[in-house]
C-alpha positions in Angstrom: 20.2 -9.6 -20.1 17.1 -8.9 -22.2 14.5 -9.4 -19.8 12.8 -6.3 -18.6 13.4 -4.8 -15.8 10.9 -3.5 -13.0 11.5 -1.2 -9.8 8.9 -1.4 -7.0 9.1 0.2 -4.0 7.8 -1.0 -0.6 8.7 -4.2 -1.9 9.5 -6.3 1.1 6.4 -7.4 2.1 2.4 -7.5 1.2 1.5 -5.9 -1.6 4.9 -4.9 -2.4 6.4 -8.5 -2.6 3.0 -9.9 -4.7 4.0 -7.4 -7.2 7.5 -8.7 -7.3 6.4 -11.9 -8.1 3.5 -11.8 -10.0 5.9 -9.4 -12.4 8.9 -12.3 -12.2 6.3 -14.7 -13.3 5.6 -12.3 -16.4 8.8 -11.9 -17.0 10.8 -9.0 -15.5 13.3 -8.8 -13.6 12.6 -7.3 -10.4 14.6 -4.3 -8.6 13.0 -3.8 -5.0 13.6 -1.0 -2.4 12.6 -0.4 1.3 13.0 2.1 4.2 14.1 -1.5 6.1 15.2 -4.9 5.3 13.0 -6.8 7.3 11.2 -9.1 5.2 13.6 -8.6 2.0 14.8 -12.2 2.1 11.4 -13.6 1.4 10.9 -11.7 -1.6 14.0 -12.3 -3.1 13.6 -16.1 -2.7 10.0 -15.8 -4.3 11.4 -13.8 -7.0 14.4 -16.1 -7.5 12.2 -19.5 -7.4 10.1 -18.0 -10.7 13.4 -17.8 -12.4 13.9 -14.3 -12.4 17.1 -12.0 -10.8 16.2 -9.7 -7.6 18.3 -6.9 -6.0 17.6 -4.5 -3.6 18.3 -1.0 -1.8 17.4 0.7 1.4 15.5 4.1 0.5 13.5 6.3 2.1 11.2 7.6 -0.8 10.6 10.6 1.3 14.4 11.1 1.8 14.6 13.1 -2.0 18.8 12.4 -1.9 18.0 9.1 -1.5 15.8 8.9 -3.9 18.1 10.4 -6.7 21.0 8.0 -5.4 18.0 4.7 -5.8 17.0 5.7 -9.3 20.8 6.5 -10.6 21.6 2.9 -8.8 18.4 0.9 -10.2 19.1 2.3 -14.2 22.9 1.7 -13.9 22.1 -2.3 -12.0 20.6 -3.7 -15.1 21.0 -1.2 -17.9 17.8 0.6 -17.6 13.9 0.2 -16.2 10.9 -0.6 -18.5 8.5 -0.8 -15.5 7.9 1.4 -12.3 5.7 0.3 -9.4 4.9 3.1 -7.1 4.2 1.3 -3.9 5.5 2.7 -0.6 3.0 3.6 1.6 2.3 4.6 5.2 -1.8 4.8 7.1 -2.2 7.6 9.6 -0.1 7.6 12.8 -3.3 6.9 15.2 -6.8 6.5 13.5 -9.5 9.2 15.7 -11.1 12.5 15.1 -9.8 14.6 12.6 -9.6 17.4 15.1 -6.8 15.7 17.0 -4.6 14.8 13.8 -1.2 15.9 14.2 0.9 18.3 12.1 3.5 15.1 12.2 1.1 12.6 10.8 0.0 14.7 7.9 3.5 15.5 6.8 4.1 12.1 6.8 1.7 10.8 5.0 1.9 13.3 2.6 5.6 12.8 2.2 5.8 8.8 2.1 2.5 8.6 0.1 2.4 11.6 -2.1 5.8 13.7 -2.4 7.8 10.5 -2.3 6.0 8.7 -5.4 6.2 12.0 -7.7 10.1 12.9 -7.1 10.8 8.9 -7.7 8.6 8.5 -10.8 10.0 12.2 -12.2 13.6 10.8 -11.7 12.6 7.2 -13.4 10.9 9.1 -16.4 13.9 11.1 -16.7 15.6 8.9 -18.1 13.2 6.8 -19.7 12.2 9.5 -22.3 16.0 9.8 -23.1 16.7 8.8 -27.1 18.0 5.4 -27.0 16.4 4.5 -23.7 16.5 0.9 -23.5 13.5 -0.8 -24.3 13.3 -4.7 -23.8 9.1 -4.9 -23.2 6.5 -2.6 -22.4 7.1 0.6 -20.8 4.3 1.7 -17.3 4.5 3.9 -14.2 2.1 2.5 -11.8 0.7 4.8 -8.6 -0.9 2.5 -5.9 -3.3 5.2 -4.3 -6.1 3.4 -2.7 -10.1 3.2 -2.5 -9.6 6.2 -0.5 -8.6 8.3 -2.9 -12.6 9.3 -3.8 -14.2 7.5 -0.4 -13.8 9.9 2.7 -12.9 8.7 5.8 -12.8 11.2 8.4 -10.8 8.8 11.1 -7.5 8.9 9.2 -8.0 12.2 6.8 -4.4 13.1 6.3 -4.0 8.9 4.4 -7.4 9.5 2.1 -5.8 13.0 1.3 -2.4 11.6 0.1 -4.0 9.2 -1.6 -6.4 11.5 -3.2 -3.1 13.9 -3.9 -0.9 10.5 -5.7 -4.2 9.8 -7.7 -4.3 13.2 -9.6 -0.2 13.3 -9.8 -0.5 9.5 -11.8 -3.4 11.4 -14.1 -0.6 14.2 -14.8 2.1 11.8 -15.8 -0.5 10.2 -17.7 -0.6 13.5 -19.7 2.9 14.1 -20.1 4.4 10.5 -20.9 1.3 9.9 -23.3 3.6 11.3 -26.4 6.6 8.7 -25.0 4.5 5.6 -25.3 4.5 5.0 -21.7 1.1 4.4 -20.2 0.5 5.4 -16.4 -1.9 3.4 -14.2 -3.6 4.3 -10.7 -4.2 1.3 -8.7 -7.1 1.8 -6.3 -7.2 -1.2 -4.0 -10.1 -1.8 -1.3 -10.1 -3.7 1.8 -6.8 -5.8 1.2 -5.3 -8.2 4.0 -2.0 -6.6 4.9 -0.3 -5.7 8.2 -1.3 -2.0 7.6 -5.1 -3.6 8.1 -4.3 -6.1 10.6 -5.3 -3.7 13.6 -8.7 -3.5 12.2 -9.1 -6.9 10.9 -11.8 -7.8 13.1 -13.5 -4.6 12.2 -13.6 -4.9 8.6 -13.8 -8.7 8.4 -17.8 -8.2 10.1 -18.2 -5.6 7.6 -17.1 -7.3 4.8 -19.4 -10.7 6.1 -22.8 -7.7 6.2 -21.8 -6.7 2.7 -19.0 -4.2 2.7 -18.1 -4.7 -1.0 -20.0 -6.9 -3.4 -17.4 -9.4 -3.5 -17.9 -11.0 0.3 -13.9 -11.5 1.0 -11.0 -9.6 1.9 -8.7 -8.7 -1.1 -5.4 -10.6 -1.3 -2.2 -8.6 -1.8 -1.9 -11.1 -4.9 -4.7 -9.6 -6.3 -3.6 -6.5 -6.5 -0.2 -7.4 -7.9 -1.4 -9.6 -10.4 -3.5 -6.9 -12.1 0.1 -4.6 -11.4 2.0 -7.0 -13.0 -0.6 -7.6 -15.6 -1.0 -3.6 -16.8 2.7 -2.9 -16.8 3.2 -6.4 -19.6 1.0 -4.7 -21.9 -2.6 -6.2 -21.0 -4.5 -2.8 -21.8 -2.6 -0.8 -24.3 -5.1 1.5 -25.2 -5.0 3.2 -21.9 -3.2 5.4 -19.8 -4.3 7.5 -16.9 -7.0 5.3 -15.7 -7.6 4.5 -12.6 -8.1 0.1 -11.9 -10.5 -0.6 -8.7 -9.2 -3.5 -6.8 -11.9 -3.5 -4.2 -14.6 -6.3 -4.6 -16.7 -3.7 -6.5 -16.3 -1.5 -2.9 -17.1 1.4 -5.7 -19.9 1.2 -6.9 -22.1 3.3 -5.5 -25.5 2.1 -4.5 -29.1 3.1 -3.1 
């Protein structure tokens, strides 16, 4: 019972489940959560095969009573979390012209990628910055916002404005957990090969080939949990509030 312990959410598939993994292998064990099952199996088994113990709980992280019922549930599983992964994540309901986006799509965005990660990372750090808190490895809140947190993209406005909106919200936990030892990290992945990209696969794989990002490939969702996994161990102490480009050097902005 000493390891320590590490919720993600959106953990039952893509980037989600590399993070699972890549932070069993380092170590932790792993508390997932998901609007759905689908998929859950898998990433328990991967979790389980590195050594490490896995449980899981339904939760809408827009839901905020559900959200209050998954952080009392994932402190009381294992006796406390070191580590929170902010994952969860939803792309605009239909990609077009901002002039047609609907009043439904922006509120969900905004509540899935933006409300949703602040109400569960305020109920975490509740209780994290209680005296006595346990403390069995490093401490970390990790946003995932994306490369679309600073690069516009008028075709799906109301994702690269909840992602702006979860990027400034990890800089102001940054600010307030800085005096509790617990850094805060915004992960800003690029192009990454996921089913939220698969309808535009064919799109962005001719752009990536013509020089997209630097790096001429897609990003893995391993790469992207393995620099999660590696920030919440402790790999960069002397930082908090940074935000960690995943994105093939996607940017670096050029002439």
């Amino acid at each position: 019972m000493s390891r320590p312990v590490a919720l993600v959410t959106g953990a039952r598939r893509g980037i989600g489940r590399a993070t699972c993994t890549a932070l069993a292998a380092k170590g932790y064990d792993v508390l997932g959560c998901d609007i759905v099952p689908d998929g859950m199996d898998e990433t328990s088994a991967a979790v389980s095969a590195l050594g490490a113990r896995f449980g899981f709980r339904l939760c809408d992280v827009a839901d905020l009573e559900a959200v209050a019922a998954m952080a009392e549930w994932a402190w009381a599983e294992w006796g406390g979390v070191e580590a929170l992964v902010n994952n969860a994540g939803v792309g605009a309901m239909q990609r077009g012209d901002l002039l047609d986006v609907s009043p439904a799509s922006w509120d969900r965005c905004m509540d899935i990628n933006a409300r949703g990660p602040f109400f569960v990372s305020q109920a975490v750090a509740r209780r994290m910055v209680v005296e006595g808190a346990p403390q069995r490895g490093p401490r970390a809140i990790v946003f995932v916002s994306s490369a679309n947190a600073f690069m516009a993209a008028p075709d799906r406005t109301e994702y690269t404005a909840s992602k702006t909106a979860v990027s400034m919200v990890a800089r102001c936990f940054a600010l307030r957990l800085a005096e509790d030892g617990i850094p805060v990290y915004d992960i800003r992945p690029g192009v990454i090969r996921t089913e939220m990209t698969a309808p535009v696969a064919a799109r962005y794989g001719q752009r990536i080939a013509e020089g997209l990002s630097p790096i001429r490939r897609w990003g893995e969702a391993e790469d992207v949990g393995g620099a999660i996994a590696s920030l919440v161990s402790g790999a960069i102490p002397f930082s908090t509030g940074d935000a960690f480009h995943i994105d093939g050097g996607l940017h670096i902005q050029r002439l």
